[in-house]
C-alpha positions in Angstrom: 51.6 -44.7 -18.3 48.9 -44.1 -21.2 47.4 -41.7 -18.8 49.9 -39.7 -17.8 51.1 -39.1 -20.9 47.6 -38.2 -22.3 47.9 -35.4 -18.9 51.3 -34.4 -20.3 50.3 -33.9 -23.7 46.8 -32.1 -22.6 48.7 -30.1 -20.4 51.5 -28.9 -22.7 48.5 -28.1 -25.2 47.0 -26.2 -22.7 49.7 -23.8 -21.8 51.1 -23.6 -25.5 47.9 -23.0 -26.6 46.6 -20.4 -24.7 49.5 -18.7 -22.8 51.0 -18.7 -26.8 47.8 -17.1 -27.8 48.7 -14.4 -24.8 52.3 -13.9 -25.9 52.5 -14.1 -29.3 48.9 -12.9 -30.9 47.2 -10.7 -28.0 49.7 -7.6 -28.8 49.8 -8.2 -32.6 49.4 -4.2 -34.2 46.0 -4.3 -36.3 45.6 -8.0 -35.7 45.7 -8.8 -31.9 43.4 -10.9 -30.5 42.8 -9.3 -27.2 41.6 -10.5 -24.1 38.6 -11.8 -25.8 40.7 -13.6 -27.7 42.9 -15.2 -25.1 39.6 -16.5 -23.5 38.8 -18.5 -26.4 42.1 -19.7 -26.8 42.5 -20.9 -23.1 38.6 -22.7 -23.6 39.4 -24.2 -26.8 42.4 -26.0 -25.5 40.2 -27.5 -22.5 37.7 -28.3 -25.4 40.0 -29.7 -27.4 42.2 -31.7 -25.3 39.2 -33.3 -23.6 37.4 -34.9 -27.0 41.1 -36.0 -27.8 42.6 -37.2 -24.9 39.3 -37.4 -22.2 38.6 -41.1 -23.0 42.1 -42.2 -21.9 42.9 -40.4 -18.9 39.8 -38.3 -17.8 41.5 -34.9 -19.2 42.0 -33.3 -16.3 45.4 -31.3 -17.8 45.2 -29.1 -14.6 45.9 -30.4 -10.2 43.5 -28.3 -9.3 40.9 -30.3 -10.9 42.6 -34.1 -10.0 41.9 -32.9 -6.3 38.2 -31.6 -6.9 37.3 -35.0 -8.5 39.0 -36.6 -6.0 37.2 -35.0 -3.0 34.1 -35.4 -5.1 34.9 -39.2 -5.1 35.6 -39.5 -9.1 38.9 -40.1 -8.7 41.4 -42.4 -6.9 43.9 -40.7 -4.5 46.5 -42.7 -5.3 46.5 -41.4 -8.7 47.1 -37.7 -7.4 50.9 -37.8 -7.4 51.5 -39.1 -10.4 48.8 -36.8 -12.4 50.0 -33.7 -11.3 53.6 -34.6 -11.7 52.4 -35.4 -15.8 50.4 -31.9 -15.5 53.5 -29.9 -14.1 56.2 -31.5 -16.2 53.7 -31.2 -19.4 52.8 -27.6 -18.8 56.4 -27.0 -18.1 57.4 -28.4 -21.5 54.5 -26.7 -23.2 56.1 -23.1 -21.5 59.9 -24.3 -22.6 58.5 -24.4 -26.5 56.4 -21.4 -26.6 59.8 -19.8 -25.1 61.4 -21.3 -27.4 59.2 -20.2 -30.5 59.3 -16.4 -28.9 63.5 -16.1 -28.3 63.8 -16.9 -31.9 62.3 -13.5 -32.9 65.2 -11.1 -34.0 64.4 -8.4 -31.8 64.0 -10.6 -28.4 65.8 -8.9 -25.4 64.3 -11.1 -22.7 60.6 -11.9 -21.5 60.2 -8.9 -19.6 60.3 -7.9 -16.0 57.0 -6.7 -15.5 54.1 -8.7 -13.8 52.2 -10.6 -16.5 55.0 -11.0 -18.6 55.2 -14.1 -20.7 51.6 -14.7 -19.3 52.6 -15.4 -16.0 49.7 -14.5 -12.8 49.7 -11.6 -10.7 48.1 -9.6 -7.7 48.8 -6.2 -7.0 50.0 -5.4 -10.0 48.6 -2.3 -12.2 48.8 -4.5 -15.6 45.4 -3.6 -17.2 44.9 -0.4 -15.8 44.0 -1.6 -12.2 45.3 -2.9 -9.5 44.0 -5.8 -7.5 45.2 -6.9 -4.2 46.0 -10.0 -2.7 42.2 -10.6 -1.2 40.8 -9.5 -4.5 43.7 -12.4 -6.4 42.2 -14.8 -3.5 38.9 -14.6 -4.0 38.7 -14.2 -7.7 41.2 -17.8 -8.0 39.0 -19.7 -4.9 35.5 -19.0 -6.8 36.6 -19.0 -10.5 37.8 -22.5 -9.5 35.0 -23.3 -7.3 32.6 -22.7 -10.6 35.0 -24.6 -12.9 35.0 -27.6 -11.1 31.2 -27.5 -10.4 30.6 -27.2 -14.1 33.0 -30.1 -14.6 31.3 -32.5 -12.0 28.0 -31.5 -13.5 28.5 -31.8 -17.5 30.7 -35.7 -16.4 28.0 -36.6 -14.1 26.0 -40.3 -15.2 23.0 -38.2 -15.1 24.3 -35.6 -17.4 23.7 -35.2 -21.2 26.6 -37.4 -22.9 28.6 -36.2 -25.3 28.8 -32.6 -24.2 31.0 -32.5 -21.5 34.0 -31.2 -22.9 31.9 -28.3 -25.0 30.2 -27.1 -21.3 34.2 -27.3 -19.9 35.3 -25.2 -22.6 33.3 -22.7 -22.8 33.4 -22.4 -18.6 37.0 -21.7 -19.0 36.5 -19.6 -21.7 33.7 -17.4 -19.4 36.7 -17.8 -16.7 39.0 -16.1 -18.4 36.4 -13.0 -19.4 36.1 -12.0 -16.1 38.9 -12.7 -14.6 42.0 -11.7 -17.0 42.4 -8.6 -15.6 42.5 -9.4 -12.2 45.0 -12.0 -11.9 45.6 -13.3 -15.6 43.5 -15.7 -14.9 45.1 -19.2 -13.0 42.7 -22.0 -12.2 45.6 -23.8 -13.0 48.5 -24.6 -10.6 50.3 -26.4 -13.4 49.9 -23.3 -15.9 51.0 -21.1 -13.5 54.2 -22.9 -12.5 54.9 -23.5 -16.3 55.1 -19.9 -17.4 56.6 -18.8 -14.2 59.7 -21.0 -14.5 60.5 -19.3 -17.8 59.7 -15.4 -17.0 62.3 -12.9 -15.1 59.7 -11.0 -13.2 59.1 -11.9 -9.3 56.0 -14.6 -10.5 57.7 -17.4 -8.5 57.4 -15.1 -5.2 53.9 -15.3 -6.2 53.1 -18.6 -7.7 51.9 -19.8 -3.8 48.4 -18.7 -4.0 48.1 -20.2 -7.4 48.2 -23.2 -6.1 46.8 -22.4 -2.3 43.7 -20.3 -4.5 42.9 -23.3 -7.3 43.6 -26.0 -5.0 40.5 -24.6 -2.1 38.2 -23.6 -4.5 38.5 -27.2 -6.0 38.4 -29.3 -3.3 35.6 -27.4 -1.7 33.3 -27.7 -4.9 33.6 -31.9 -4.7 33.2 -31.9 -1.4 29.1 -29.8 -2.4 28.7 -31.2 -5.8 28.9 -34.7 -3.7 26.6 -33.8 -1.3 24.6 -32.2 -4.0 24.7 -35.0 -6.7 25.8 -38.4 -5.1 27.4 -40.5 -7.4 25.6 -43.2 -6.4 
């Protein structure tokens, strides 16, 4: 039970952390943070929640990263269910406050219909000027998840330089987000996704399936070669 609720409490930190930066300081006139911005804020909740919460549950905060550890053989399958029932239900919570936080506001008329509203993901959507299909959302989530899950397996590997896992997880989520913001909002995360897209009024649940399909692949696929790559034993 200490574990899952260290993956709850990561969880809800990550998606109040950064999809809040995304809703309520991205837009701000004169003082928005941007995209650049919402990077760092998705990275420094990774960075955060791992130094604070890594040594009790692993920090994982995200499914797509229980099932790449566990096809990399770092974690125990029967541990799955219960760690992405902690991440769902903590991002969920997470989304319910920052919804709360933005319906307060006077002049709130609704989270918006339009894809990436309240944060949510997207493909083929013209959001940031372009328009990305569904191939272009698949590949983009499958190899952005790929690479985080390699960098994760590498910085926690007994060979690795201790202490400087969660920095090297950060900032990978924060490079993550750089490149691919504009393309789907940036997922990697089946438990963010879900989160945000329970809350918003635009068609993200018709889309939430390849956020999980996407993150889930890309995962599994870099345990399966970071194990063949890097044995644990």
């Amino acid at each position: 039970m200490k574990k899952l609720l260290a993956e709850f409490i990561g969880t809800m930190w990550l998606v109040l952390g950064g999809c809040g930066a995304a809703v309520l300081a991205s837009g701000v006139e004169n003082v928005g943070i941007g995209l650049v911005g919402v990077s760092l804020a998705f990275g420094l909740t990774v960075l955060t929640g791992a130094y604070a919460l890594g040594h009790i549950s692993g920090g994982h905060f995200n499914p797509a990263v229980s099932l790449g550890l566990w096809a990399g053989g770092r974690f125990d399958k029967k541990d799955l269910i219960p760690y992405i029932g902690a991440q769902v239900l903590g991002g969920a919570v997470g989304a319910g406050i920052l919804y709360l936080i933005v319906s307060s506001s006077p002049s709130f008329a609704g989270v918006g219909s339009n894809p990436g509203a309240f944060a949510t993901n997207f493909y083929d959507a013209d959001v940031y000027g372009v328009n990305y299909g569904m191939v272009g959302a698949l590949v983009t989530e499958i190899v952005m998840t790929f690479m985080f899950l390699i960098v994760i397996l590498g910085a926690t590997h007994k060979n690795a330089a201790p202490g400087f896992g969660g920095m090297a997880i950060g900032l990978a989520l924060t490079l993550i987000h750089l490149i691919s913001i504009p393309v789907t909002n940036t997922s990697v995360n089946p438990a963010r996704s879900t989160a945000v897209a329970i809350f918003a009024e635009a068609n993200a649940m018709g889309q939430l399936w390849l956020f999980w399909v996407a993150p889930i692949v890309g995962a599994v696929l870099a345990g399966v070669v970071y194990k063949f790559m890097a044995p644990n034993k």
